[in-house]
C-alpha positions, 0 to 999 in steps of 0.5 A: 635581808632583802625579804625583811626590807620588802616585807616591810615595805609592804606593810608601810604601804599597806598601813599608809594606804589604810590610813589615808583612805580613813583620814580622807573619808574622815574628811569627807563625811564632815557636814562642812566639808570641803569635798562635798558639793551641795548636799540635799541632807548632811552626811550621815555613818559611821565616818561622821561618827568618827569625825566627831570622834577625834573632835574634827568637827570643832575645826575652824573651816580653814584647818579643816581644808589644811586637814583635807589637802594633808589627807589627799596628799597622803592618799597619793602617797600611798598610792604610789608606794602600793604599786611600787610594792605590787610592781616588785611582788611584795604584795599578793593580788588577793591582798589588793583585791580585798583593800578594793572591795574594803574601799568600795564598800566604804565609799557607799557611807560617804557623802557625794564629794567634789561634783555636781554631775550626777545632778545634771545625769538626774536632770536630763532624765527628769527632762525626758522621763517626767517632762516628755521633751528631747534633753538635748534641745532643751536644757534644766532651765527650761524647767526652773521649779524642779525640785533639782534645779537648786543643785545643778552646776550654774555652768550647766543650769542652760546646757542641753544634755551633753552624754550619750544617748545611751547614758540618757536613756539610763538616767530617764530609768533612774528618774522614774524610780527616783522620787526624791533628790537623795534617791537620784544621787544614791543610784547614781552613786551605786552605778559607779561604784558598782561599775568601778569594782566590776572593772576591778574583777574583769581587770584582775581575772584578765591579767591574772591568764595572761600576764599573772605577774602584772595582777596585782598592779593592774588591779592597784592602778584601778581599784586602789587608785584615789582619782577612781575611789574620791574623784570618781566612784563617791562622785557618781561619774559616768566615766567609770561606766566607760572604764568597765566597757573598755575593760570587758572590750580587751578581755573579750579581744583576747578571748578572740570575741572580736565582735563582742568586744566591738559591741562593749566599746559601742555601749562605752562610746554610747554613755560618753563619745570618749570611748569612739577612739579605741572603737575606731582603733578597734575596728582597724586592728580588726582589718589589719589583721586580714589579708588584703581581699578580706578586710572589707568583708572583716570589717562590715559585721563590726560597722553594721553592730555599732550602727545598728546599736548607735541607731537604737539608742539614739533614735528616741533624742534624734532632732535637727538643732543638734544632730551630733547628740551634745558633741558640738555643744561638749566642744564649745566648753573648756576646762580649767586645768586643761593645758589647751587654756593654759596656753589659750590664755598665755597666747592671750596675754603676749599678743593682746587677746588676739592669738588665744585661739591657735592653741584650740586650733593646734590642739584639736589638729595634734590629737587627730595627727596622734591617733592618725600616727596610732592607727598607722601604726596599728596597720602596719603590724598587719597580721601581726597585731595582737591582742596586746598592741590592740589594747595599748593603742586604745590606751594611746588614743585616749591619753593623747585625747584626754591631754589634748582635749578642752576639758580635763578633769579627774575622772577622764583618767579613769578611762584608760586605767584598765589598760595601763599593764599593756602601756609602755612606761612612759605612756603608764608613768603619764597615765599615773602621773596625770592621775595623780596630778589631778587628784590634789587639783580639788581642795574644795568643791564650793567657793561660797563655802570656803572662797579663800580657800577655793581661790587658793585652789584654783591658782595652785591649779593653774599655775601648779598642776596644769603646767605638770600637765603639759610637761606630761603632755609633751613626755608623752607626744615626744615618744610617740614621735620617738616610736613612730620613727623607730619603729618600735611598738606601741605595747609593752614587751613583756617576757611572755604574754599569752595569747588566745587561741585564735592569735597563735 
């Protein structure tokens, strides 16, 4: 009986997954839909063959954003019964490694959906490829008559470049083989897919050596997740980049390749500076782990990597009015979910807009004490620190950072997805959770488009999704706290966990 209950579970979670994904993509590829930003060509493909199909086209724009909402809602809903499934066993790794590819696949014949950022990516490298001059002093404003400058975000329309170096660079490869708007988000877009289905394949051959009865829930959490595949991948975000990196570091460490896996977190923090967390991490597991005389020398060849490659590619954008890169001009910004506003504005509102800076404040000086409290903990396993605490600590860092941070958005979660099977339940559950939350936080990409609706939107985030947030927020704070003070380890404890060679 239990069998025939699981194998029906199964198949529901299957068949819902399927659906959903289709409704969505159905959505998708409508020429108004609520999900795409602006487009340089209506969308084209067998999803808007199919839209016409089942006569979507001839709903009015408010139903078809009741339709869209519906459909990411189901999304998420078959999300979490699939890993409740791969978590009980009922459903193989090679079942969900095959809906991954499916998916990715598909995305390739959607449109772009929710984000203007590969317009911005595009732009950068036009700036320093076509026009010859530093994207970090000067911003796409500058260059007002660019065939571009119709699709960058007004937000960032007089923004200096605020990725990585490395990033940067990769955009300016893109500008100068790129001659049209529509080429610019296509590569865009096939990077991420490209680099979120390879993060599926190093996720899935990892997991199935040291902790097979995890595969297929370590590779749901990425390649099945609708934050990666609508929020992400059909966006073209670069943050998917930093996710393979991360990804290629934990399978290089328990490999016992301790410098590539330095030299995979410096290319990630080259692309965003996110990734400098679990680098940092890194590199004092890395000393930890030797006797005291050793740790100096230990360290140094890891130091000298990630100096030597920072220094290569930051050297073409080095200049004296941002010597941080677009570090200072990322932290100025502040996004709308993330709970730092939340609570800037309620200090705002109970004290006549005097107060509202003390959650910045307090904000940035509890991320730092957290990672303080993370690498502490790290030291003190000493010789004892595995490859498992090393990759859970990663995955502790970047949590605390993104909830924590000024900017939250969709796809910074996808940043420690690769380690959510060595997280703990209640970082994984923040981890999924926030994912989820996230998801439905888009209705519509556009307010002139649908400004009711975009509205709506933005109040459902506010006062919905972001306070969900917070409550996440402090679930996870608190057992940090709890484990710090019991002393109880930040990884998971599975039943057996192979180690490579060098760790046993």
């Amino acid at each position: 009986m239990g069998r025939t209950q699981a194998g029906v579970g199964s198949r529901v979670a299957l068949t819902l997954s399927v659906a959903s994904f289709v409704l969505v993509a159905t959505v998708a590829a409508m020429p108004a839909s609520p999900f795409a930003p602006v487009l340089p060509a209506a969308p084209s493909g067998p999803f808007r063959w199919l839209a016409e199909l089942v006569r979507m086209d001839r709903l009015q724009a408010s139903q078809l954003v009741v339709v869209g909402v519906v459909a990411v809602a189901l999304a998420s809903i078959a999300f979490v019964l699939v890993l409740a499934e791969c978590r009980r066993g009922t459903i193989p790794p090679k079942t969900v490694i095959g809906l991954a590819i499916a998916y990715h696949v598909a995305l390739l014949f959607l449109p772009l959906l929710f984000s203007r950022d590969v317009y911005s990516y595009a732009y950068y490298g036009r700036i320093a490829a076509h026009y010859h001059v530093n994207p970090y002093v000067a911003t796409p404003a500058d260059f007002p008559s660019d065939s571009l400058a119709a699709f960058v975000g007004p937000k960032w329309f007089d923004t200096p470049a605020v990725y990585g170096p490395l990033w940067t660079q990769l955009s300016g490869l893109v500008a100068r083989v790129a001659d049209d708007v529509s080429t610019f988000v296509m590569w865009f877009r096939v990077i991420a897919i490209v680099a979120s289905l390879a993060t599926v394949f190093v996720v899935a051959g990892l997991v199935r050596r040291v902790r097979p009865d995890r595969e297929a829930f370590a590779i749901a959490v990425v390649g099945l997740n609708p934050v990666v595949l609508f929020q992400s991948a059909a966006s073209g975000h670069n943050d998917l980049v930093v996710a393979l990196a991360i990804a290629a570091a934990i399978a290089l460490v328990f490999s016992g390749r301790e410098l590539w896996a330095t030299a995979a977190l410096a290319v990630g923090a080259l692309v965003k500076v996110t990734a400098a967390v679990p680098l940092l991490l890194w590199w004092v597991a890395v000393a930890a782990r030797r006797p005291r005389g050793e740790r100096v020398r230990a360290v140094a060849p890891h130091l000298a990597l990630g100096a030597g490659m920072a220094l290569l590619a930051a050297w073409p954008f080095a200049n004296t009015n941002d010597p941080t890169l677009g570090g200072i001009e990322l932290a100025s910004h502040e996004g709308w979910l993330a709970p730092s506003r939340f609570l800037r504005r309620f200090f705002d509102a109970i004290s006549g807009d005097t107060l509202g800076f003390v959650p910045r404040i307090v904000f940035a000086i509890v991320v730092v004490v957290a990672v303080v409290l993370i690498a502490r903990e790290v030291w003190r396993r000493g010789p004892g620190v595995g490859a498992p605490l090393a990759g859970a600590s990663w995955g502790w860092g970047l949590l605390c950072l993104m909830l924590l941070g000024p900017l939250l958005l969709p796809w910074y979660v996808t940043w420690a997805l690769p380690l959510a099977w060595l997280l703990p339940r209640v970082p994984r559950t923040v981890l999924i959770g926030t994912g989820l939350a996230l998801t439905v936080s888009q209705w519509t990409s556009e307010p002139v488009a649908f400004p009711r609706a975009y509205d709506a939107n933005l109040f459902f985030g506010h006062y919905v999704v972001t306070p969900v947030v917070i409550a996440l927020l402090g679930w996870l704070l608190f057992d940090l706290w709890r484990r710090v003070r019991s002393g109880a380890p930040l990884e998971d404890e599975p039943d057996q966990v192979t180690a490579p060679a060098g760790e046993r």
